[in-house]
C-alpha positions as CSV (number, residue, x, y, z in Angstrom):
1,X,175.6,95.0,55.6
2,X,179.4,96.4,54.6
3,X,179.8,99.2,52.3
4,X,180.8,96.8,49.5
5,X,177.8,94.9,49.7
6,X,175.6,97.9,49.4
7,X,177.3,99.1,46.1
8,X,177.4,96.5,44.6
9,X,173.1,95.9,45.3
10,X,173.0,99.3,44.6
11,X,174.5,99.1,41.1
12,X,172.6,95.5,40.2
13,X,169.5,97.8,41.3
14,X,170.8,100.6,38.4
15,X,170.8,98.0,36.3
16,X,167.3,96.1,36.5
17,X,165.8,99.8,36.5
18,X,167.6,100.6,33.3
19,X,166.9,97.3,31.6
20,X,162.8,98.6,32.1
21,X,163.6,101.5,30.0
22,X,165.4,99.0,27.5
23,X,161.6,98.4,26.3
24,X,160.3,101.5,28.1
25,X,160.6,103.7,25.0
26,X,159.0,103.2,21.8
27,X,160.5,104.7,18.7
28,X,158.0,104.9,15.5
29,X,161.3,105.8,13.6
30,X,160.2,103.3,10.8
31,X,158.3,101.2,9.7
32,X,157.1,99.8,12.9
33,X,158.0,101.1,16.4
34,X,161.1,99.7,17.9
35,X,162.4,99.5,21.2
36,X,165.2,101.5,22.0
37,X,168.0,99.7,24.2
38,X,168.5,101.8,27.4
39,X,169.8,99.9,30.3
40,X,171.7,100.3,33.1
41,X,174.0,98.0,34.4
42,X,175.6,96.7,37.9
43,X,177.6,93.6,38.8
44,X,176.1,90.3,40.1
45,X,177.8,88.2,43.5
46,X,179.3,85.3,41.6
47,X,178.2,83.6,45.1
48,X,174.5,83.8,43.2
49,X,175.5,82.3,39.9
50,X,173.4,79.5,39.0
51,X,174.7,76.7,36.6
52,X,172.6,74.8,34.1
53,X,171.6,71.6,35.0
54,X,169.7,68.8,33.4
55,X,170.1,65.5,31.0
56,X,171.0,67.5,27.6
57,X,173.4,67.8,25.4
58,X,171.4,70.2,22.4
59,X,168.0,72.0,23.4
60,X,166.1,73.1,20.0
61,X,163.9,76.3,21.7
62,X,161.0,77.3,19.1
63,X,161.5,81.5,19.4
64,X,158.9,83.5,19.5
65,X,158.4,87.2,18.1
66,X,156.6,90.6,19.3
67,X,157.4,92.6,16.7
68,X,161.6,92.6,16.7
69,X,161.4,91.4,20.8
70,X,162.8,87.5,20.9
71,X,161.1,85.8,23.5
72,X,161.6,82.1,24.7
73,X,159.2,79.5,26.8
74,X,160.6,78.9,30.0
75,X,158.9,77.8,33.7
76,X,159.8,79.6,37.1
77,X,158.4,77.9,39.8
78,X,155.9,76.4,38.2
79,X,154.8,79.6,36.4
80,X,155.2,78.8,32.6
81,X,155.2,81.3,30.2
82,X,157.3,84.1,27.6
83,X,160.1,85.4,28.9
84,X,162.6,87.9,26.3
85,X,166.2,86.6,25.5
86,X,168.2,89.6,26.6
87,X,171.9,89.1,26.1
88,X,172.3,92.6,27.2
89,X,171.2,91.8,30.6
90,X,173.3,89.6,32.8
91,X,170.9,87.6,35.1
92,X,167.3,87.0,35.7
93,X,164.7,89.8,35.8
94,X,161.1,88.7,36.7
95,X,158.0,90.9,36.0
96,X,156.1,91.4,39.7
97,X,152.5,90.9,38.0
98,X,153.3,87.6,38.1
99,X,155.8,87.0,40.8
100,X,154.5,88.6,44.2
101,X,154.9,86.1,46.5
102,X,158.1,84.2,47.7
103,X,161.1,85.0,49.2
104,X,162.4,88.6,49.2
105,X,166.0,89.5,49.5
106,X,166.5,93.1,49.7
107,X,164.9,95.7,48.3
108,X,165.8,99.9,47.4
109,X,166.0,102.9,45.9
110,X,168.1,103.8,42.7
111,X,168.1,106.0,39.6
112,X,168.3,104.5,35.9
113,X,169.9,105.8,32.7
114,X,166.7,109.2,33.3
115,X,167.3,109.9,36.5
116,X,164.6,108.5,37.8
117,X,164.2,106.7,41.2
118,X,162.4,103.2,41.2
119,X,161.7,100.5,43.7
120,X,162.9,97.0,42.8
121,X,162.9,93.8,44.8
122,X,165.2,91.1,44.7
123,X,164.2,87.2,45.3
124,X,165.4,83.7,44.8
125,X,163.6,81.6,43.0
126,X,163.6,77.9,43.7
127,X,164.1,76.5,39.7
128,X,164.4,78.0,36.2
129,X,163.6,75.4,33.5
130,X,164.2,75.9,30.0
131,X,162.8,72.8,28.2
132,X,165.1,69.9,29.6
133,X,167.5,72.4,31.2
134,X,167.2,74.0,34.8
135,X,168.8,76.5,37.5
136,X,168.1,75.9,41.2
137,X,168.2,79.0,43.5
138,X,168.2,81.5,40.8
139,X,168.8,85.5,42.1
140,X,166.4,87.9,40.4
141,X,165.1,91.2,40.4
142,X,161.2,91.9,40.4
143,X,160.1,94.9,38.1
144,X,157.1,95.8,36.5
145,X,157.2,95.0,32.6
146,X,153.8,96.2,32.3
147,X,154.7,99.0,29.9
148,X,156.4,96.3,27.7
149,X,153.1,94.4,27.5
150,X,150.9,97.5,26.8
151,X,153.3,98.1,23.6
152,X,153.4,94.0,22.2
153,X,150.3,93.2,23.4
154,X,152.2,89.8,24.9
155,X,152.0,88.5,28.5
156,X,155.5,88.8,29.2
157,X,156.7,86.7,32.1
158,X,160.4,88.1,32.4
159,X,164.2,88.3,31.1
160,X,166.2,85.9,30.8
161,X,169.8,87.5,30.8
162,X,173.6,86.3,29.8
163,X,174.8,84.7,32.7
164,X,172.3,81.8,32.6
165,X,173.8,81.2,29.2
166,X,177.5,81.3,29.8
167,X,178.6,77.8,29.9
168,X,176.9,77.1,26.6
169,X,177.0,77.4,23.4
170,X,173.9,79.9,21.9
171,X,172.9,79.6,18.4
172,X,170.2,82.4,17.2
173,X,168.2,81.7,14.0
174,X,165.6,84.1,13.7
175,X,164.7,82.9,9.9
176,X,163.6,79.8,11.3
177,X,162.7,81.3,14.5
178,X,165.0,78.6,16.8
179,X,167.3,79.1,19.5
180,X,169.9,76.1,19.8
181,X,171.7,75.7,23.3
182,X,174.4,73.1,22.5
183,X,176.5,72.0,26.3
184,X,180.7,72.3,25.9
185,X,183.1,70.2,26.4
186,X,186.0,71.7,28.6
187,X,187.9,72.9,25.4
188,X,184.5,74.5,24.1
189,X,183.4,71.9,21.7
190,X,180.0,70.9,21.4
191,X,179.6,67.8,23.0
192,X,176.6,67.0,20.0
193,X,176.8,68.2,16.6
194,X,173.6,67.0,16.0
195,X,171.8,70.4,15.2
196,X,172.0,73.5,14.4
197,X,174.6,75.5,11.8
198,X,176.3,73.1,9.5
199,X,180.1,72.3,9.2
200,X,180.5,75.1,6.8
201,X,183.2,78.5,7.2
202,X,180.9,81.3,9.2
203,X,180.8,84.5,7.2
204,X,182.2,86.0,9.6
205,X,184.2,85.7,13.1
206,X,185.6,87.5,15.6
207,X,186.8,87.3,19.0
208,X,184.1,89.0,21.7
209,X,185.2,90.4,25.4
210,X,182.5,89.4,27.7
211,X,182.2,91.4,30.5
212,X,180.0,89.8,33.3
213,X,178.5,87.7,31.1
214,X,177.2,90.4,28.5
215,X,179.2,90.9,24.9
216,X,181.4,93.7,23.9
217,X,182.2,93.4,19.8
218,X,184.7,95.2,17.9
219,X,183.9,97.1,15.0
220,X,184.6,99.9,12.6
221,X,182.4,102.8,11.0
222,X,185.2,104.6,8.4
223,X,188.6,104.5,10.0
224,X,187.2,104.7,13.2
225,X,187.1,101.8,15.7
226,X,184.2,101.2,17.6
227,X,183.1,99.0,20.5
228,X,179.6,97.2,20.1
229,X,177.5,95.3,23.2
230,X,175.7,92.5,21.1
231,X,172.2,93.2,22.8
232,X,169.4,90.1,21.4
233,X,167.1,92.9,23.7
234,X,167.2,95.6,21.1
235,X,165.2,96.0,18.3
236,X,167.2,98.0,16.7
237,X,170.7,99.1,16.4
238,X,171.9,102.0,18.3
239,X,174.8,104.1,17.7
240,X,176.4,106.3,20.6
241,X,176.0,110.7,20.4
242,X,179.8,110.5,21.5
243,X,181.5,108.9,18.8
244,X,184.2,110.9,17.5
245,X,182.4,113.8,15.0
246,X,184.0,111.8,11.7
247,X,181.7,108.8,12.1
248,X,178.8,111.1,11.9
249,X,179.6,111.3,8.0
250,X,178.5,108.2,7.9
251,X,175.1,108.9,9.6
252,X,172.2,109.6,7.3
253,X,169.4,111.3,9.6
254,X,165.6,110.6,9.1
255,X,164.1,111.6,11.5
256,X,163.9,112.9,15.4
257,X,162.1,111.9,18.4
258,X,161.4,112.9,21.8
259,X,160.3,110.2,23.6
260,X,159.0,109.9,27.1
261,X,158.9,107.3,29.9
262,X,157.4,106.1,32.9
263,X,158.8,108.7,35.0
264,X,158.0,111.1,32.2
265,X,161.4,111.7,31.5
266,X,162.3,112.7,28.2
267,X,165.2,110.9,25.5
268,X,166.1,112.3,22.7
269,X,167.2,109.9,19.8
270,X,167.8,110.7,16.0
271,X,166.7,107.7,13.5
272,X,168.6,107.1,10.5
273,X,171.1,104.8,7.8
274,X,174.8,104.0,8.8
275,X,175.8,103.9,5.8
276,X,179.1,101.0,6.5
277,X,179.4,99.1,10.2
278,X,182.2,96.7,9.6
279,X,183.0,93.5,11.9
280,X,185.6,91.4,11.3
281,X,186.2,91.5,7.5
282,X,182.7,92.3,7.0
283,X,181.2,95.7,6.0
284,X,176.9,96.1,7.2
285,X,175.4,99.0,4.3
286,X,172.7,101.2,5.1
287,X,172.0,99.7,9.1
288,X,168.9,101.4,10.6
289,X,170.5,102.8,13.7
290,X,169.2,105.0,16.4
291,X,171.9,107.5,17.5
292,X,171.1,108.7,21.4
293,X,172.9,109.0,24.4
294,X,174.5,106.0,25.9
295,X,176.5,107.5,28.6
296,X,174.8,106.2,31.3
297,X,174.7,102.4,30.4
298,X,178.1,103.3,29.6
299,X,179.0,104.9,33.0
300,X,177.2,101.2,34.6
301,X,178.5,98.8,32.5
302,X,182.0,99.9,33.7
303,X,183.4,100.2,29.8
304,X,183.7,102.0,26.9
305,X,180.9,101.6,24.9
306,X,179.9,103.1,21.3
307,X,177.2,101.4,20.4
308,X,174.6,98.6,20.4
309,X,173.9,95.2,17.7
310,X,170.2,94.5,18.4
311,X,167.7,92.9,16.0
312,X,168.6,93.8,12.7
313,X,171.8,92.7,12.8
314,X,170.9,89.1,14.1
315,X,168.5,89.4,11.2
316,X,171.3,89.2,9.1
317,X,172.4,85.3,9.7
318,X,172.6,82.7,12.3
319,X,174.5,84.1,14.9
320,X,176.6,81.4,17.1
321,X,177.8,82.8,20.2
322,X,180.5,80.3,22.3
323,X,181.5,82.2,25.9
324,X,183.8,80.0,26.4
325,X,186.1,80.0,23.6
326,X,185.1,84.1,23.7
327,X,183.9,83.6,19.9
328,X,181.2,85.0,17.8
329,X,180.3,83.7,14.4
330,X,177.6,84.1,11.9
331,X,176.0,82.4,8.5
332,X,174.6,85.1,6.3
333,X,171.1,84.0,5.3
334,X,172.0,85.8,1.9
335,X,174.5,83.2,0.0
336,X,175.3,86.7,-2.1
337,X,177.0,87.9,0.7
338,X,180.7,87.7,0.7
């Protein structure tokens, strides 16, 4: 195996660990615990990119909830079951419970956003379907989500990460609890208009940078600019300890945790208000937000990063996300909103 080949499995492994710690930790910071978004990331082999395939043109996905988690139905080899919508993953993470036989790839040691040292296995799995839409010879990484389905009390099949979304179109409504996939045309038009948000101006809109398949967002807390990953993981919002010290006037604290893992190593993280977030011409008041660390996921995702958009921002309106045009709109569900 060359050296380049070994780094780059060894930073895909930093990632799955690191996207078991996303769920890993459970923050009772308000009203109902959360789950704080700690990943790690590493790059994919394009040469393993699968591409949808299937007789489709708009799939209408019921979504279902555990607590603020966002998990869809989907079937892997013949295995049908929930698996969590994780934009803030790039590929396809399988939990072992479920998944012990087949083909294994390559397997190792590597430390996640703790320290800690975990095993995980990589496999291909012969087809991915999502309703009317599959992926043959999908990569994957087998973890164990068990803590996850402690917490929700869910059977919890997998992830379903970015990549297997990036020649779509991705509409999230959480009001009505529907994901729409819509297939592009070659300009990134929907090729049916059928469903989903209607031919109305979106609230707001912004160009993303997407990175691998995962989404980086501009934004602003006071005069200082920021840059968001928009993470359908995350229950929560997260805000970075290493902003500069000014956007910490914004920060109203709450409360403090420390909060163990698996490993039983220990995160801190501070729950509290931002009191303005501000995308595009748009300005978010009082935002739960967990301020932590986020140099690690930081430090694997290979870019600056100073923060994270989980659930209660999609909570906020239908949020359309079009990779190929590089575009992120939403709909307030609040007509008062301006």
């Amino acid at each position: 195996m060359t050296t380049q080949r070994k780094i780059a499995i060894s930073r895909r492994l930093q990632l799955t660990i690191a996207i078991c710690f996303l769920c890993l930790f459970l923050v009772p910071l308000f009203t109902e615990a959360s789950t704080l978004p700690i990943k790690s990331y590493s790059l994919k082999s394009q040469s393993f990119h699968s591409r949808p395939e299937g007789d489709f043109e708009t799939l209408v996905i019921p979504i279902k909830r555990a607590q603020n988690l966002l998990m869809i139905e989907a079937t892997v080899d013949s295995v049908t079951g929930n698996f969590i919508l994780d934009t803030g993953a790039p590929y396809l993470v399988l939990n072992r419970t479920y998944f012990r036989k087949g083909k294994s790839k390559e397997s190792a040691l590597a430390g996640g956003i703790t320290g800690s040292m975990k095993l995980v296995t990589q496999t291909v799995v012969d087809k991915l379907e999502i309703q009317e839409m599959y992926f043959k010879s999908v990569q994957a990484d087998l973890v164990n989500l068990g803590h996850i389905e402690d917490n929700k009390g869910v059977k919890i099949l997998g992830l379903l990460g970015a990549s297997l979304f990036d020649d779509l179109e991705m509409e999230i409504d959480v009001n009505k609890s529907v994901l729409y996939l819509y297939r592009l045309n070659k300009s990134g038009e929907r090729i049916s208009t059928t469903a989903g948000s209607v031919a109305i101006k979106p609230n707001i809109q912004v160009p993303i940078e997407v990175i691998n398949s995962v989404i980086f967002v501009s934004a602003r807390v006071g005069e200082s600019k920021l840059r968001y990953c928009l993470d359908t993981g995350a229950e929560i919002n997260v805000l970075s300890n290493e902003v500069p010290k000014k956007v910490f006037q914004h920060f109203r604290l709450t409360s403090r945790n420390a909060l163990t893992g698996t490993s039983n190593q220990k995160v801190e993280v501070f729950g509290g208000e931002l009191d303005e977030l501000t995308i595009g011409t748009y300005t978010f008041v009082n935002s739960q937000t967990i301020l932590t660390g986020l140099a690690g996921l930081q430090s694997v995702y290979s870019t600056e990063l100073d923060g994270i958009l989980g659930y209660n921002f999609l909570a906020e309106g239908r949020v359309v996300i079009n990779y190929r045009k590089k575009q992120l709109s939403m709909y307030f569900y609040k007509s008062e909103k301006q």
